[in-house]
N, C-alpha and C positions, 0 to 999 in steps of 0.2 A: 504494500500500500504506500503512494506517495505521500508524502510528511508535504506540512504547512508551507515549511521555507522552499522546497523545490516545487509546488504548486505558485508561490510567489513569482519564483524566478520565471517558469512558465509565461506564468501571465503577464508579467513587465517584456520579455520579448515577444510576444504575440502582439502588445501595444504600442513597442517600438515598430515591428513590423509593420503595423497599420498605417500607422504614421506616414513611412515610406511607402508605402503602397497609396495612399490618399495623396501622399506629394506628385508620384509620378503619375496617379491620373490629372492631377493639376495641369501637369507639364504638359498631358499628349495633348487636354482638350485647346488649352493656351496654342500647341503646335500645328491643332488642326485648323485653329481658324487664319492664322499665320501664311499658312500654305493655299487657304481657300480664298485667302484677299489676294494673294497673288493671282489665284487663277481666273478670279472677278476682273482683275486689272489685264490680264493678258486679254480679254475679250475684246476689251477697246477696242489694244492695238490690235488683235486678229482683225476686226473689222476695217481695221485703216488697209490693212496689208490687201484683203478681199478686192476694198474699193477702184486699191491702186492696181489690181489685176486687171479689173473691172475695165476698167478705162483702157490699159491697157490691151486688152484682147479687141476692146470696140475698135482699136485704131489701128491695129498689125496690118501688114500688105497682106495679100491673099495667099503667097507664098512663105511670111516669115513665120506660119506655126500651122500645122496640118491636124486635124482630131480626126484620126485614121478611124476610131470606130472599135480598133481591134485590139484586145486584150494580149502585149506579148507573153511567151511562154515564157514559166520561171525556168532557168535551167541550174542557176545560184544562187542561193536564199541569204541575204543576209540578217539575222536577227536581234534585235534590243532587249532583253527582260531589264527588269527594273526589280530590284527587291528591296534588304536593309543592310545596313552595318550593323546595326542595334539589336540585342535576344530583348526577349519577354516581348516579341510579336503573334501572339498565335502563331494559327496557319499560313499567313501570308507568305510566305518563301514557297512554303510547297504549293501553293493552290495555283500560282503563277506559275510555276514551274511546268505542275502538270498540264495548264489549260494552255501554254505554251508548245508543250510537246505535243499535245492532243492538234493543235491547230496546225500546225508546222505539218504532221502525218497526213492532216487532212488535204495538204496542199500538194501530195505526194512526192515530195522533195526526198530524196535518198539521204541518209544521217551524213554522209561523207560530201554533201552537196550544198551545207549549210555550216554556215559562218555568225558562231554565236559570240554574243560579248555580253556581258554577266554586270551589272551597273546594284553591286551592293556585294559585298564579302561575304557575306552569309548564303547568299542565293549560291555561288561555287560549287558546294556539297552536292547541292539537293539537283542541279542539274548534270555531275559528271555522272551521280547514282542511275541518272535515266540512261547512262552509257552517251550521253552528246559530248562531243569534246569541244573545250571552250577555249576561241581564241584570244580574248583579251577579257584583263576585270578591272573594272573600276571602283572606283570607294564613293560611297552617298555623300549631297554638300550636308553640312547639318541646321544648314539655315536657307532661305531664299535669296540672301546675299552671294551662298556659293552656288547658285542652279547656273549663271550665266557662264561662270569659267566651264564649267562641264559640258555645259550644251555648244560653249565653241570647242571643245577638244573633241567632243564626242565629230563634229561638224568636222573637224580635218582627218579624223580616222573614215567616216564615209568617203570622202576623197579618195584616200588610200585603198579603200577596200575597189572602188571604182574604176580606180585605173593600174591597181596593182591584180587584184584579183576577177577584175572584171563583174562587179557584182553591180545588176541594176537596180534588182528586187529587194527592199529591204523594210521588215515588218518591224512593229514596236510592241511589245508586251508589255503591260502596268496594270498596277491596279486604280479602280475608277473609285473615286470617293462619294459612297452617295449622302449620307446623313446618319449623324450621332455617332457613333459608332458599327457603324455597316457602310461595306465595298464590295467590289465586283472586278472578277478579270476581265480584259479589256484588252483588242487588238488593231492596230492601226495600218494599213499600209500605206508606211511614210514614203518609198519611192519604188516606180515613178507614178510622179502626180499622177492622180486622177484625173483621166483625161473629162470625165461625165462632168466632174465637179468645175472646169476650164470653161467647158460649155455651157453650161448653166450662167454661170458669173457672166460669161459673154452676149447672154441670154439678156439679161435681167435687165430691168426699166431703171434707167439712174433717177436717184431720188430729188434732182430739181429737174430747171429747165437748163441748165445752163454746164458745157460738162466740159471738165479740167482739161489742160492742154498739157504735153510737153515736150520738150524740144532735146532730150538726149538720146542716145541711138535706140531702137526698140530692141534689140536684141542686149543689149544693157541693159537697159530698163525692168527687162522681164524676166531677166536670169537674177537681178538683185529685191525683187521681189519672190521670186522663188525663195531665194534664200532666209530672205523675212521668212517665210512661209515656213521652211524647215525650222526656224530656232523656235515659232513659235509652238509648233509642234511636238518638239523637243524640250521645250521647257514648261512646256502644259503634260506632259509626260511625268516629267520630272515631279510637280508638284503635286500631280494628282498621288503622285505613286505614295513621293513622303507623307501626306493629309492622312492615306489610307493604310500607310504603316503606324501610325498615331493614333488612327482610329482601331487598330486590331490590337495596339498598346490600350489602350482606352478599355477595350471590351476585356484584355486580360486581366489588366488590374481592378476591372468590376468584380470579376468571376474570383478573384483573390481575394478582394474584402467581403465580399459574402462569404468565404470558407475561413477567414479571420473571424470575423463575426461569429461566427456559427462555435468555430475552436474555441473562442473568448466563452462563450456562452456556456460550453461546455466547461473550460477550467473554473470561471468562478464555481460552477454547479459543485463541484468537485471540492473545490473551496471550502467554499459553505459549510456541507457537510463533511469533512473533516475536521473545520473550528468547530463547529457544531458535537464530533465526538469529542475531539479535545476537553473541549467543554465539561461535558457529560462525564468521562472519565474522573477530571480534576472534581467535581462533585462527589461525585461517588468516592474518590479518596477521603477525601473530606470528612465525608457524613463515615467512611470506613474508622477513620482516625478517630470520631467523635464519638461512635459508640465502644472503641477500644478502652480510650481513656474515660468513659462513662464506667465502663463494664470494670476494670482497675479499682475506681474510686469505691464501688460496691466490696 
């Protein structure tokens, strides 16, 4: 039976634990919203980026961009997951991992036909286990202040993978942050553009009467747009991924303070009744002692 003082001890580190476990849900929810202003603000600029496409496709010569219609064949995949650097994320490492692997099969790419880059240290593991082998890893930023250096290095490794390897196709795996503490896998194909989504933009009724001009060469123009278009991409990626690793942070340390909770509940019970015998014992000496020395005095 546990004694008083190691019931004590118990219960003073279960309430230290608490403690930390209430600070780091502070942290993720503080983290999530951090991540989701970021991606409120990338909107804008996505819509700047759109507009200036917009304009630009209304103006190309007939020859400077063709929307063939036809979907090329992948013949080299190249892929993005996004995971953490950080434990105490649930499942997030794995559930990307697999809806990665599951998607990539789907696309029927041969494992030897894909070029993966692993964008959080912990994700490493969980996708050599599927047998993919991983060309490059990166480390997560730990703020929105470090998404921009990332999304420009990630942006000169696509380069490299392009004209060194030849890769045209290349997908993005994240997780999508939806609300509270709940996300979703999520797949993007970031290159090459979407020809439908070109045509549409080129489509569309500009919102005055009166529409922008410009005077630099359109094939500049268009290709430095593009590029907007990839960072934004890429850094809406980025953000959604960290929000939804804060929110699986979020949902684990719920599920930890209710089994704290629960543990606390338990030790006092236990408490209790042990002072509770304590108690009763020291009585019972007591009144043992009193009728000793009663019984003596006779």
């Amino acid at each position: 039976m546990q004694t008083i003082e190691s019931l004590k001890r118990k219960i003073k580190s279960a309430t230290d634990l608490q403690s930390v476990v209430r600070t780091m849900k502070a942290l993720a929810a503080v983290s999530i919203r951090q991540y989701q202003r970021a991606v409120e603000s990338l909107a804008v600029y996505n819509r700047t980026v759109e507009s200036g496409l917009q304009i630009a496709l209304k103006n190309r010569e007939k020859n400077a961009f063709l929307f063939s219609g036809k979907v090329p064949q992948i013949r080299h995949l190249g892929a993005i997951i996004f995971g953490s650097d950080q434990g105490l994320c649930g499942q997030l490492n794995a559930q990307i991992v697999s809806f990665a692997v599951e998607k990539m099969d789907e696309l029927g790419i041969d494992r030897k036909d894909r070029t993966v880059m692993a964008v959080g240290m912990r994700l490493t593991d969980y996708i050599e286990d599927t047998g993919q082998p991983i060309i490059e890893s990166l480390t997560t930023p730990g703020s929105t202040a470090g998404i921009t250096p990332m999304v420009q290095e990630i942006m000169m490794i696509l380069e490299q993978w392009r004209f060194n390897l030849q890769i045209d196709h290349v997908y993005l795996f994240y997780s999508e942050y939806l609300t509270g503490a709940s996300y979703r896998p999520f797949m993007l194909p970031l290159l090459p553009v979407d020809q439908t989504w070109l045509a549409n933009l080129e489509r569309q009724k500009w919102e005055s009467r009166t529409l922008p001009i410009f005077t630099m060469d359109w094939d500049a123009l268009f290709s430095a747009l593009i590029r907007e278009y990839l960072f934004v991409s890429l850094y809406r990626a980025f953000a959604e991924s960290l929000a939804s690793e804060n929110a699986s942070r979020l949902a684990a340390m719920q599920n930890a303070e209710k089994n704290i909770e629960e543990r606390l509940t338990e030790l006092q019970g236990q408490f209790h009744r042990q002072r509770q015998m304590t108690i009763t014992e020291e009585l019972l000496d007591i009144l043992a002692g009193f009728e000793a020395l009663a019984a003596s005095g006779d």
